[in-house]
N, C-alpha and C positions, 0 to 999 in steps of 0.2 A: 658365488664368486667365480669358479669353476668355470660354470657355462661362459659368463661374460668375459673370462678369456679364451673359452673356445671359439666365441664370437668376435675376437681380436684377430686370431688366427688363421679365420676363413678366408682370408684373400692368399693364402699360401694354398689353396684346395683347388684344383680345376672346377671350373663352372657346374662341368657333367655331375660332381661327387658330392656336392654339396648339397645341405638337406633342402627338403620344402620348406619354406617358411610360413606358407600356407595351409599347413598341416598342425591343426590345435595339438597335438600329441606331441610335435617338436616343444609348442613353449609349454608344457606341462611343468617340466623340473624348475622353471622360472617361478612358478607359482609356490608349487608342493616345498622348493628346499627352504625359502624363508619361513615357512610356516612349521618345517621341523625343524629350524633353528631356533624361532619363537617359543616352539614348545618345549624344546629341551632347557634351553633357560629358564623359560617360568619355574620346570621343574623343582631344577636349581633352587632357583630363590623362594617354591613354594618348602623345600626342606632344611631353611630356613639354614641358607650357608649364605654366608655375608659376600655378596659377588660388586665387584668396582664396577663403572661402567664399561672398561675396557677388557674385563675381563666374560664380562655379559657379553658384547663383542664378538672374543674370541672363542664361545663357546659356541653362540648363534650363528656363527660362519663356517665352521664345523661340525656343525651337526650332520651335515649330509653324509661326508667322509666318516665321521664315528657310526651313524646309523648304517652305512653300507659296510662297512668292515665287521660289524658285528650281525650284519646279515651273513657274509660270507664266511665266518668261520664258528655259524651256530650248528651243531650239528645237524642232520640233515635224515632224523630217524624215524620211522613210523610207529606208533603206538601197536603194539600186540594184544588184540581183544581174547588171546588164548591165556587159561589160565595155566600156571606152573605145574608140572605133571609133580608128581611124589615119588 
């Protein structure tokens, strides 16, 4: 939903600034975000929580923003293959 209001608001962008459209990597997130909307719902409703339609909806349309936010404040640590001294 995002992108296609980013795609609303392209006539407010000079010509020069504006992305490729030619470029498969631009419609990527067209693809990728309905299908982590998809799947986070099934989730949903595979752990057997009783979801309305509109409420399926509202999860599958946010999943982009839930799955980015929780990218960005997962910590960000690397495992220590050293073992704890004594």
């Amino acid at each position: 939903m995002l992108k296609i209001l980013e795609l609303a608001e392209l006539y407010k962008i000079p010509k020069t600034q504006r992305p490729d459209f030619r470029d498969w990597l631009y419609w990527v997130p067209f693809v990728v975000n309905p299908l982590l909307g998809g799947c986070l719902t099934l989730a949903y409703a595979l752990s057997e929580i009783e979801l309305s339609p509109i409420l399926s909806i509202n999860i599958g349309a946010s999943a982009p923003l839930i799955l980015r936010t929780m990218a960005q404040i997962a910590p960000n640590t690397t495992a220590s293959l050293d073992s704890p001294t004594d």
